[in-house]
N, C-alpha and C positions, 0 to 999 in steps of 0.2 A: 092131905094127899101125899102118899107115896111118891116121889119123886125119883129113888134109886134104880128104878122100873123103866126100862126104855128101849122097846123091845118090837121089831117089826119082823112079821111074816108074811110070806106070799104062799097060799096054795094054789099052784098052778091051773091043776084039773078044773077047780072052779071059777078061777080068776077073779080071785079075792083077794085084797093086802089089807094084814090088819097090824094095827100100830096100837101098842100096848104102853101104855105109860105108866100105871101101878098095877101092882098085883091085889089090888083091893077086887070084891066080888063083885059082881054085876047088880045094880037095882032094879036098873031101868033102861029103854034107851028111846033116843029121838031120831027119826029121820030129818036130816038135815038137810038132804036134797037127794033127788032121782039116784039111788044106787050108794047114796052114804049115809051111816049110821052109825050119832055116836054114844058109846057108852056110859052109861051114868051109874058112880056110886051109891049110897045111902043118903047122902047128903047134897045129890045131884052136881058135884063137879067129875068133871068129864075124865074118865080113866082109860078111853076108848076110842078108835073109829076103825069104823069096817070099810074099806071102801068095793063096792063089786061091780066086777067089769074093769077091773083096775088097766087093763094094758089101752084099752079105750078111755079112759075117764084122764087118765095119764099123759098117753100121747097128746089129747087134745088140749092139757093142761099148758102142756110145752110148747106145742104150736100156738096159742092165746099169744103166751110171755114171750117166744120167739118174734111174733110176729109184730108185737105192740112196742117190742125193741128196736125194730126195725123201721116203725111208722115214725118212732122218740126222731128216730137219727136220720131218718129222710128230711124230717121238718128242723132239725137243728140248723139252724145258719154257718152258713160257712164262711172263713175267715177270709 
């Protein structure tokens, strides 16, 4: 795999980010979950992911990790 290749876009109008890792061709691809998709070479490692719906799949990524930080540090004991 191409590694030099690292390369992220957002097209707005559709609300799509796609994160590019090699510039190898497209073989294949897998849905990996509701609204992501990722790219597969010739020899099926991943040179790809589409994500759509990006500003929703996003936000709610960071409220997860916000939130589960929050939970860490409520239950950490205090000195």
């Amino acid at each position: 795999m191409n590694n030099n290749l690292l390369r992220m876009v957002y097209f707005e109008q559709e609300d799509i980010l796609h994160l590019t890792l090699s510039a190898e061709p497209e073989a294949g691809c897998v849905e990996i979950s509701p609204h992501i998709t990722a790219e597969l070479n010739e020899q099926g490692e991943l040179i790809g992911i589409e994500i759509m719906n990006a500003r929703a799949f996003l936000r709610d990524v960071i409220l997860e990790t916000v939130q589960a930080k929050l939970l860490q540090l409520s239950r950490a004991p205090t000195a």
